[in-house]
C-alpha positions in Angstrom: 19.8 21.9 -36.1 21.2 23.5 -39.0 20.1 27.1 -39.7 21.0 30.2 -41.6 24.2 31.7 -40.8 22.7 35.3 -40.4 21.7 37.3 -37.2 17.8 36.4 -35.9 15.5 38.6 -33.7 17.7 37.0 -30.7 20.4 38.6 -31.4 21.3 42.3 -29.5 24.4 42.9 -30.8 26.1 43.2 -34.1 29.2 41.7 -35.3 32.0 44.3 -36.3 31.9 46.2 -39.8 32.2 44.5 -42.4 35.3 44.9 -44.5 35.7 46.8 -47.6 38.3 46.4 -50.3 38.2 50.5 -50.8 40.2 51.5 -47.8 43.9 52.3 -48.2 46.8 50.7 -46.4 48.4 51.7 -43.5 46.7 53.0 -40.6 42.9 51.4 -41.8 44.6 48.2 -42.6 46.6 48.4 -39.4 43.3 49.1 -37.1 41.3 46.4 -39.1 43.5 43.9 -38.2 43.5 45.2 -34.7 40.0 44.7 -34.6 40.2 41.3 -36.3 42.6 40.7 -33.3 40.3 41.6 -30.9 37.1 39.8 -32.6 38.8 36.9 -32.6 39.6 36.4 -29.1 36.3 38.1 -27.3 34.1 37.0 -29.7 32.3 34.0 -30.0 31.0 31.1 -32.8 27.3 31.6 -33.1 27.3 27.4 -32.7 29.5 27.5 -29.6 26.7 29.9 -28.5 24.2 27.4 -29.5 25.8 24.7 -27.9 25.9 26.7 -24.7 22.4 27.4 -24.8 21.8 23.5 -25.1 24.0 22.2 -22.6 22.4 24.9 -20.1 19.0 23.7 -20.6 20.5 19.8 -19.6 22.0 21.0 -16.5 19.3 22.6 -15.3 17.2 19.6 -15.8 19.8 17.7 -14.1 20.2 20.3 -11.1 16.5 20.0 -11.0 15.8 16.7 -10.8 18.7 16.1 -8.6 16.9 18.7 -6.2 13.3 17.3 -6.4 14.9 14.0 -4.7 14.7 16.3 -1.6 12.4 19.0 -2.5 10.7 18.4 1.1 13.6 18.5 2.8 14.9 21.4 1.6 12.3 23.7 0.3 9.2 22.9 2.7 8.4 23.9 6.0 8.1 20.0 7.1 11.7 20.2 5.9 15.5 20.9 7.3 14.8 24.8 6.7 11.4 26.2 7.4 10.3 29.3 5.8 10.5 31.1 9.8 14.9 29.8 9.5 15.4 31.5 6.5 13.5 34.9 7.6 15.8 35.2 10.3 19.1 34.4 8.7 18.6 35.2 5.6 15.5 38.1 5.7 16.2 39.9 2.2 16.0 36.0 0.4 12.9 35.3 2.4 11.0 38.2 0.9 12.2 37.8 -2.9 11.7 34.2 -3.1 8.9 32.8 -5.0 9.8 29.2 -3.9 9.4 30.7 0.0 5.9 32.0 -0.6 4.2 28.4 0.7 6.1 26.2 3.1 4.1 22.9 1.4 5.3 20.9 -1.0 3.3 21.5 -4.4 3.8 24.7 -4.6 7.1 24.3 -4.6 6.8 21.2 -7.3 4.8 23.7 -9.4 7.4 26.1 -9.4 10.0 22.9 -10.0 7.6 22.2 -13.0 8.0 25.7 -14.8 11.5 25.6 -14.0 11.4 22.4 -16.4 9.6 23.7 -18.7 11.6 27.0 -19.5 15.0 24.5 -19.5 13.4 22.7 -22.2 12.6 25.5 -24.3 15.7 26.7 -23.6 17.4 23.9 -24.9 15.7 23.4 -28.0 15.7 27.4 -28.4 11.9 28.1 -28.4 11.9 31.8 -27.6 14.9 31.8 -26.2 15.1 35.3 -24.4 12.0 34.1 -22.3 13.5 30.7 -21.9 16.5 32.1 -20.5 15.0 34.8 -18.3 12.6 32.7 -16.9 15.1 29.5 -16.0 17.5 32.9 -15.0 14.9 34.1 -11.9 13.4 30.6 -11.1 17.1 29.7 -10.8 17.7 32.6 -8.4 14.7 32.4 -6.4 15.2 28.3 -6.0 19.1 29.2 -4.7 17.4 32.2 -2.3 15.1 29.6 -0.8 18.2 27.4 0.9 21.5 29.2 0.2 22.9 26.1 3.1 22.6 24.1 0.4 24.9 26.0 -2.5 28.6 25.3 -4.0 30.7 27.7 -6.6 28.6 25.3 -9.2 25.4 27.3 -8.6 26.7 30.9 -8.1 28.6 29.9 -11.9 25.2 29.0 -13.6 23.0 31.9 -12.2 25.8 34.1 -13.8 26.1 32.3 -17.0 22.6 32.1 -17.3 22.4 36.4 -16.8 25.6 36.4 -19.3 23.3 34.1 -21.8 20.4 37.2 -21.6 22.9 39.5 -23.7 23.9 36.9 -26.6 22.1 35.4 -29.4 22.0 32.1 -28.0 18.9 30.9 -30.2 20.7 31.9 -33.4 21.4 28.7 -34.5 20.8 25.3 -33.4 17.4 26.4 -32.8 13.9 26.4 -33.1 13.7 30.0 -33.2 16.2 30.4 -35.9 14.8 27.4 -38.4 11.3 29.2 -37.9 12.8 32.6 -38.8 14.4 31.1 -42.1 11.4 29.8 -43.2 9.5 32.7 -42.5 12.2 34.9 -44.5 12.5 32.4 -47.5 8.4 32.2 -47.9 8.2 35.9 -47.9 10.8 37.0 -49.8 13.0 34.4 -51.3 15.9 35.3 -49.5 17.8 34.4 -46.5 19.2 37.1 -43.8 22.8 37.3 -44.4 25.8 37.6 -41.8 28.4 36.8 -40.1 29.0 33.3 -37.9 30.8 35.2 -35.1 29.1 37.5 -32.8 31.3 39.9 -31.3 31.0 42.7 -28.8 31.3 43.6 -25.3 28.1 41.0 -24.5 30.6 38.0 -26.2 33.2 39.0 -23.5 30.6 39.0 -20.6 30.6 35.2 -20.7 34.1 34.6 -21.4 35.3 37.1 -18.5 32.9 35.4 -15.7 34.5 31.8 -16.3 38.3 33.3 -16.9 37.5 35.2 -13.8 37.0 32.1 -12.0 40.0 30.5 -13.2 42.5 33.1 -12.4 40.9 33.6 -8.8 41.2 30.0 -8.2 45.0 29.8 -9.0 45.8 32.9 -6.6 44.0 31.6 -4.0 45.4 28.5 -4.5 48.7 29.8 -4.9 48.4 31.4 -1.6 48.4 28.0 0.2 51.0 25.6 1.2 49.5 22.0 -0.6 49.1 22.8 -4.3 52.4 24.4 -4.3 54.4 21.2 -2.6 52.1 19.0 -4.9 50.0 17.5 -2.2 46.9 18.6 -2.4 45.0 16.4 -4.5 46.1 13.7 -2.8 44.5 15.6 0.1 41.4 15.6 -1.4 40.9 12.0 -1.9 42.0 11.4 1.7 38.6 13.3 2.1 36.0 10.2 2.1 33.3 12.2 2.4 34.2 13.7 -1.4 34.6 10.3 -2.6 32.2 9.9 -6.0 31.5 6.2 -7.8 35.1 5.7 -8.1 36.8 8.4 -5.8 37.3 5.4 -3.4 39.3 3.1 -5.8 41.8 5.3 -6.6 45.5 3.5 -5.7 48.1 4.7 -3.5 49.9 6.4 -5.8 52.0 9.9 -4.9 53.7 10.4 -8.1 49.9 10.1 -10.1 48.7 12.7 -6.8 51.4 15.3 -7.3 51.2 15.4 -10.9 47.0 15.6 -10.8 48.5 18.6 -8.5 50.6 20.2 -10.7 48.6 20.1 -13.8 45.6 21.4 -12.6 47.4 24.0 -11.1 49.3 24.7 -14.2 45.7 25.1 -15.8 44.8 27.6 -13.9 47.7 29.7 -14.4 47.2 29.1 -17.8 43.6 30.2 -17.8 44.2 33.5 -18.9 45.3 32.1 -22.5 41.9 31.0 -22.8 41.3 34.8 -23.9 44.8 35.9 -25.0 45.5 33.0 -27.4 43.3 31.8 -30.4 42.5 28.8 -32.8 44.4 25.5 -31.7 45.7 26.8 -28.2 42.6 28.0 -27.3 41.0 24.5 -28.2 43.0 22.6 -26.7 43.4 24.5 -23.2 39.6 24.5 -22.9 39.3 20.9 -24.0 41.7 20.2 -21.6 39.7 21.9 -18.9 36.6 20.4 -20.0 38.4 16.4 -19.6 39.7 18.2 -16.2 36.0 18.3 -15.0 34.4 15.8 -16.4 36.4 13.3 -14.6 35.6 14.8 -11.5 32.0 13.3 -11.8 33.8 10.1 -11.2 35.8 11.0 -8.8 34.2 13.5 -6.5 31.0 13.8 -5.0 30.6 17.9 -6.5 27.1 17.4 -7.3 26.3 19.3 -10.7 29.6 21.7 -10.2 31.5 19.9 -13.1 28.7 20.2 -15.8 28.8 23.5 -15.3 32.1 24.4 -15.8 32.4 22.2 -18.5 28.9 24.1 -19.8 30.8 27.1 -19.2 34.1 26.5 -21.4 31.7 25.5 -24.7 32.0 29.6 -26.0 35.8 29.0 -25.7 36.0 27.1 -29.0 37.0 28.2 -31.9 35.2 28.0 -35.2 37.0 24.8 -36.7 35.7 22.7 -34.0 32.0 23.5 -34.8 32.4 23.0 -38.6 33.3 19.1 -37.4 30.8 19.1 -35.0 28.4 20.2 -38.2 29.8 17.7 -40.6 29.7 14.7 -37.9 26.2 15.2 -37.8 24.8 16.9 -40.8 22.7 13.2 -41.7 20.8 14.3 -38.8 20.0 17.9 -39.3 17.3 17.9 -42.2 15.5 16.1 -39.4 15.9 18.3 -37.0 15.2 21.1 -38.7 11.5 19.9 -40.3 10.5 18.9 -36.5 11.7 22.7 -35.5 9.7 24.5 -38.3 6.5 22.2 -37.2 7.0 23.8 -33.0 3.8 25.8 -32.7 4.1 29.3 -31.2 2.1 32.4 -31.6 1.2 33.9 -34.9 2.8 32.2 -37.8 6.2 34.9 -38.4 5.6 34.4 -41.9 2.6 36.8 -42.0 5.0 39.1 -39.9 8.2 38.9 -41.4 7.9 42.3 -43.6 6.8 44.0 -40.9 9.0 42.7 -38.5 12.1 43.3 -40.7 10.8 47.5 -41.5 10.1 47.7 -37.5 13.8 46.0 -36.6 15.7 48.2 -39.3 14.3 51.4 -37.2 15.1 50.6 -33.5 17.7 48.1 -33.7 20.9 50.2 -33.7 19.3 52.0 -30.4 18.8 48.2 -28.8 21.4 47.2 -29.5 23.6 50.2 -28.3 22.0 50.3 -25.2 22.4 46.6 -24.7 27.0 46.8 -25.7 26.6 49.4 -22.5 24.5 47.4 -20.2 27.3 44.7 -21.1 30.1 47.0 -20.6 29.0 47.8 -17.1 28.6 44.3 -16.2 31.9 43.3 -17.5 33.7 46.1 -15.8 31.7 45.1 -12.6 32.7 41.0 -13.0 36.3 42.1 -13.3 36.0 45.0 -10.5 34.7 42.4 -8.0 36.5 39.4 -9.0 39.4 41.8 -8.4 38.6 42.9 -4.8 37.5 39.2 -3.7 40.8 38.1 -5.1 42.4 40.4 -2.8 44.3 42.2 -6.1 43.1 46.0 -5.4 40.7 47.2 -2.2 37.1 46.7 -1.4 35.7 50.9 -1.7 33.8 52.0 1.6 30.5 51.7 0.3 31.3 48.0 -1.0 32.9 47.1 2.0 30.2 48.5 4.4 27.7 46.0 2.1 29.3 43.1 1.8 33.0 41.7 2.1 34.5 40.4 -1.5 36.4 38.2 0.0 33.6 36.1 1.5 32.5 35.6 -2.2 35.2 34.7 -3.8 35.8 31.2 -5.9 37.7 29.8 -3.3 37.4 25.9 -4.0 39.6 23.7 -2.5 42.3 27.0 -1.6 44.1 28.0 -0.2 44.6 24.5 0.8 41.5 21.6 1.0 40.5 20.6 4.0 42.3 18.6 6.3 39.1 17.0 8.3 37.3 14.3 7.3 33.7 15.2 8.1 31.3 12.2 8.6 28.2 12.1 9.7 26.0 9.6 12.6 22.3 10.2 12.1 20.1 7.5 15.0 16.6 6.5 15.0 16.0 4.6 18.2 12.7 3.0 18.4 10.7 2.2 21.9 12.0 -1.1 21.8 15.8 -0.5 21.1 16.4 -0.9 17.3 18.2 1.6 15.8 18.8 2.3 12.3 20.2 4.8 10.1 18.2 8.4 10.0 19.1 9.1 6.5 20.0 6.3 4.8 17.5 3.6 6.8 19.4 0.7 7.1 19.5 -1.1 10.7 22.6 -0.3 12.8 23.9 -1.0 16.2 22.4 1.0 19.0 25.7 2.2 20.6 27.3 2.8 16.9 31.2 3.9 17.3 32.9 6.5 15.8 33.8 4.6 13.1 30.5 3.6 11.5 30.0 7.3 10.7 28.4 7.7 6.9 29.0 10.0 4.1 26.3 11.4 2.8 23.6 10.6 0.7 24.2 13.7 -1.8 26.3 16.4 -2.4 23.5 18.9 -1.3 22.8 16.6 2.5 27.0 17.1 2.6 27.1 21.3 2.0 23.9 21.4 4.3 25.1 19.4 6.9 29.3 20.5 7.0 28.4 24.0 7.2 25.6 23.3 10.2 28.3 21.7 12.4 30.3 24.9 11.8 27.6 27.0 13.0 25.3 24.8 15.2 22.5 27.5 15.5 19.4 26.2 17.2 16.9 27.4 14.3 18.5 25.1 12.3 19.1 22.1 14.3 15.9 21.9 15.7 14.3 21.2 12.3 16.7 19.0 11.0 15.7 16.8 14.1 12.2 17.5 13.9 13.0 16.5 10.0 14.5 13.3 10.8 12.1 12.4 13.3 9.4 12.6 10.4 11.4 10.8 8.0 12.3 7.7 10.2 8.8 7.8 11.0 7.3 7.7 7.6 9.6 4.7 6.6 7.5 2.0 8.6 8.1 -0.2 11.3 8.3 0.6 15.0 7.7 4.1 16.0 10.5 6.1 16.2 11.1 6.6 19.7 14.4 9.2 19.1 16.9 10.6 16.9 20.3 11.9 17.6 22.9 13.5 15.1 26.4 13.5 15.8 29.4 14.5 13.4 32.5 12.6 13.5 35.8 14.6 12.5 39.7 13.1 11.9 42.3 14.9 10.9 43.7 13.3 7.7 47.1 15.3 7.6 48.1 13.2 11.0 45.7 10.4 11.5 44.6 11.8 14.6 41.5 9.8 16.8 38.0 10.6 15.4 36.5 13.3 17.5 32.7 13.3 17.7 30.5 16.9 18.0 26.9 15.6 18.7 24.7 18.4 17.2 21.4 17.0 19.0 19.0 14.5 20.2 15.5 14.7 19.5 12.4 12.9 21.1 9.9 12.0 18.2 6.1 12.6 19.4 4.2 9.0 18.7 2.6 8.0 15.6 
């Protein structure tokens, strides 16, 4: 949607002074380009902001509707994690949830509902602050309900969705900017003047979260023994478990392994440029990224992870890109713009606009200083722990005594991937001897072997399931069996007389024998 260039009521921040022809060369000159410097690395194209805003409302739909495939059996007391499991292991996320205030199932798809809703305005920018506040604490109280269940993908979004709060993502692109440019032209004939770039301590907030991630990444990575020798990719894909559509067609190839290796390694080393360098470098390093991860939905089995850090790198480019992006599809935009103006939405802001603009004038400078020092805290905070989980400067006591950095670092795949192969053998037995599979329901043989173990059926079933056989706590087997039992039994047929879940485990760095951890057996009541 093609809008006005200038700042909206979405915007906290200002851009930087405007420039004057009157001031004298030397030191001025020398400190305004300085600051041009500055502005045009930290700061950001109002469309790359609008483009953010979009592609956040998409992947929430996606993460959402990729959820509500098992919204039972992981959000429900009938589920894998009862409300009672997550009290005791997790008691501070039990009491903040929303989602953990009903163990049944439509409350929870309520809750789902709004989550939708608020994505979708979100997308299309209607009252974007609420939109992204909203998706921001439904996000964070879904994620509380069943941290089991979490990668580095959904710690990323929760904390580019609380970056998001501080920009003027509705600016452009938006419903909420083409209703404030109408409003502005009907009562005044004019349209609100500024710049294209927002810049400020909130522009950096965004960009420091996903550099952080890159640069703590390639140290931890560095750290390891694989990625430096070139072999860890082809690690990875040795990891059938991972495999995505294609991950398991891949050839035998070394030489295309080690350089995979060596380039995404030297892209993370690189990350840093993403902030230091500007126009074509910058481009081209965070399109280069973006390719990176989107061909990981091909290959691996990462759930949602690589939309988000694709979502993430949109800020990163530079203003040139979005002028194409703006003549490739300007046909479309007089469209778009008419069907924004007709969104309903409170009063009419025409009948406000005068108003609105006296009131703004008065309290905006105090906004939107107090909103460059929230920012400034949370930036310093992002790099301060970012720093400490990366091992680059010590935890303080009172840090340390909460919670150890380095447990939450963005550790993916480092210092080395795994070496195990982690399958999974999930049994329904009826009364009379069938047997079939718990999770995906095809028949199999009674006495299945080792090697008829089964990936699993989502990226969320994997996490859940992986870090269970690590831990193996009662509370949490005990439902997943009690789960399964239900499950079988709701899929027809013979009563399910007994289910038993077992992990198989090979070592693919020296094609060691499978060995199999059997987490439990479970006898299912009748009927």
């Amino acid at each position: 949607m093609d809008d006005h260039r200038g700042r909206t009521a979405d915007a906290p921040a200002e851009d930087p002074e405007p420039r004057t022809d009157e001031e004298p060369a030397g030191r001025p000159s020398l400190r305004r380009r300085l600051r041009n410097a500055v502005g045009a690395r930290v700061g950001i194209d109002r469309r790359a902001l609008a483009a953010f805003r979009v592609a956040l409302g998409v992947v929430l739909l996606v993460d959402l509707g990729l959820r509500a495939r098992n919204l039972t059996a992981f959000y429900t007391d009938a589920g894998v994690f009862p409300r009672s499991a997550l009290a005791e292991t997790y008691p501070l996320a039990a009491r903040l949830s929303l989602h953990a205030l009903s163990g049944a199932a439509w409350p929870v798809a309520l809750l789902f509902l709004v989550a939708a809703v608020a994505a979708v305005a979100l997308a299309v920018g209607h009252r974007t602050r609420l939109a992204t506040a909203v998706s921001l604490v439904l996000l964070a109280s879904l994620q509380a309900r069943n941290p089991f269940v979490l990668n580095a993908g959904d710690k990323l979004l929760w904390q580019l969705l609380g970056a998001g709060l501080f920009c003027p993502l509705g600016a452009r692109w938006s419903v909420d900017a083409v209703r404030r440019r109408a409003s502005l032209v009907g009562t005044t004939g004019r349209q609100e003047q500024g710049s294209d770039r927002f810049v400020g301590p909130a522009s950096a907030l965004p960009l420091a979260v996903v550099v952080a991630v890159y640069v703590a990444n390639g140290i931890e990575k560095l750290r390891g023994t694989a990625w430096p020798r070139g072999e860890a990719v082809e690690q990875v894909f040795r990891l059938t478990y991972l495999h995505g559509p294609v991950g398991g067609l891949l050839p035998e190839a070394p030489a295309l392994y080690a350089a995979a290796t060596y380039g995404w390694l030297a892209l993370l080393v690189a990350s840093p440029l993403l902030v230091v360098s500007a126009g074509r470098v910058r481009a081209a390093l965070a399109g280069s990224l973006v390719a990176a991860h989107l061909s990981m939905t091909l290959t691996l089995q990462l759930g949602v992870f690589p939309l988000i850090s694709a979502t993430a790198l949109l800020p990163f480019f530079p203003s040139f890109v979005w002028d194409r992006v703006e003549e490739g599809v300007g046909s479309a935009s007089g469209r778009l713009r008419r069907a924004a103006a007709s969104v309903p939405g409170g009063p009419h802001l025409a009948d406000r606009a005068d108003r609105t603009d006296r009131t703004d004038r008065a309290d905006r400078a105090t906004r939107e200083r107090a909103v460059a020092l929230v920012a400034v805290v949370l930036l310093a905070s992002v790099l301060a722990w970012n720093g400490m989980a990366a091992g680059l400067v010590d935890a303080p006591e009172p840090v340390a005594a909460t919670a150890d950095p380095a447990e939450h670092g963005w550790d993916m795949f480092a210092p080395d991937p795994s070496s195990t192969d982690a399958l999974l053998l999930a049994t329904a037995t009826t009364a009379d001897g069938d047997a079939f599979d718990a999770l995906h329901g095809d028949p199999v043989a009674a006495d299945r072997p080792p090697s008829d173990a089964r990936a699993y059926p989502t990226a969320r079933w994997r996490k859940y399931l992986t870090l269970l056989a690590d831990d193996g706590a009662p509370s949490r087997v005990d439902p997943l069996l009690a789960h399964l039992c239900d499950r079988s039994a709701g899929g027809g047929g013979d009563p399910v007389a007994s289910v038993t879940v077992s992990m198989v485990e090979v070592d693919v760095t020296d094609g060691g024998e499978a060995r199999v951890n059997e987490l439990g057996t479970r006898e299912c009541r009748p009927g």
